[in-house]
N, C-alpha and C positions, 0 to 999 in steps of 0.2 A: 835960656838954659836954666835960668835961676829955677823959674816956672813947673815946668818940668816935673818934678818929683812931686811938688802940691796936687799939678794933674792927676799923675798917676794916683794918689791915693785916694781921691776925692772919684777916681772910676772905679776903682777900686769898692769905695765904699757905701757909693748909691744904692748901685744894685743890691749889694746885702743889705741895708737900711729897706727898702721894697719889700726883699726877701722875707725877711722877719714882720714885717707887717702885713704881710699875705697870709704869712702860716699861723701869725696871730687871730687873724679877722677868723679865720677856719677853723680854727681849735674854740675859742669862744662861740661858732657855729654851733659847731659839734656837742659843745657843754651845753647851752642851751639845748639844743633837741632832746638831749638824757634827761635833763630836770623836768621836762616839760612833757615825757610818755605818759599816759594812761592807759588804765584796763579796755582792752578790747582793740591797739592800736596794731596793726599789722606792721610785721620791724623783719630788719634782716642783721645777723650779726655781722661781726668782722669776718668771721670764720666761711660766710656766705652761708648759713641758716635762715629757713624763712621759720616764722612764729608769728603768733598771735599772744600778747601780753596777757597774761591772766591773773599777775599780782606784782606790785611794786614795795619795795622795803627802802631804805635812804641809799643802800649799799649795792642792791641783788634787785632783779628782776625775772621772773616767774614765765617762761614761755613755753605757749602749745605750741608742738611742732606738729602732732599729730590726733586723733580725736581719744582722749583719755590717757595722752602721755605729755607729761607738762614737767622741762630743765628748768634749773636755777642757771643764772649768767649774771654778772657784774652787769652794773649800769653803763661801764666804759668800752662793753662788749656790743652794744646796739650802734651799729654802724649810720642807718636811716630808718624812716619809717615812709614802710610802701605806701604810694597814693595808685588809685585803682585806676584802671587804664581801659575803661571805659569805652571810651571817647573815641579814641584810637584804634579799638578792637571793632568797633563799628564801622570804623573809617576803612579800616584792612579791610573786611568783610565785606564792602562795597567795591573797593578795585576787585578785590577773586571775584564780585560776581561780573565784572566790567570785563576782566579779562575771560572768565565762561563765555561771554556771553558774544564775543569774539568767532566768526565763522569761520571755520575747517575749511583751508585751498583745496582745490582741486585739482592738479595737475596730474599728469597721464606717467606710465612708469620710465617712458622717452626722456619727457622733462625732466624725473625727480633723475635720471641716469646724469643730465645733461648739465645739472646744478651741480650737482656733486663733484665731477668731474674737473669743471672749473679751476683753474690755479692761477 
C-alpha cells in the first residue's frame, strides 16, 4: 500500500514526459522546414493553400498561388513543402491501364437475371 501512490504518479507522468517529447521533436521539425524554404519550393499553408515561393524576407513569405497573383504569409504559415508525386502517378496509371485492359464477361440476360436475384 505504502507503494501505491509513487505508482500512481510515476503513470501518471511517463506518458506526459513521451508526450512533450513528441510535440517537441515536431515543432523543431516544423521550425527547421520554415528556415530552410527557398525561392521556387512548392509549400502548402496551414490554411491548405497550395503556392509556389517566390520571395522570402526573415518574417513573411511571398507566394504564387496562381500565374501573376503572388500573397504575403508568415513563415509560421507554411505548413510542408510538396515533393512531386511522380513515381506514384505512373504507378497509378499502370494499374488503370491493368485494370482497362481486363476483359468484358459475357453472360446472357438469363444469367445477369439469375446473379442478381441471388440472396
Amino acid at each position: 500500500m505504502d507503494f501505491l501512490f509513487p505508482l500512481l504518479i510515476l503513470a501518471l507522468l511517463v506518458p506526459m514526459f513521451f508526450g512533450i517529447r513528441k510535440q517537441k521533436r515536431e515543432s523543431e521539425k516544423v521550425t527547421a522546414l520554415q528556415e530552410n524554404l527557398k525561392v521556387g519550393d512548392p509549400v502548402i499553408t496551414t490554411s491548405g493553400l497550395y503556392g509556389t515561393v517566390v520571395d522570402l524576407d526573415d518574417t513573411t513569405v511571398d507566394l504564387e498561388i496562381a500565374e501573376d497573383v503572388v500573397t504575403t504569409w508568415l513563415r509560421a504559415a507554411i505548413r510542408e513543402v510538396r515533393v512531386d508525386d511522380t513515381a506514384t502517378t505512373s504507378e497509378d496509371a499502370a494499374v488503370a491501364d491493368t485494370a482497362d485492359d481486363a476483359a468484358p464477361v459475357d453472360e446472357s440476360a438469363d444469367q445477369t437475371a439469375t446473379r442478381l436475384s441471388k440472396d
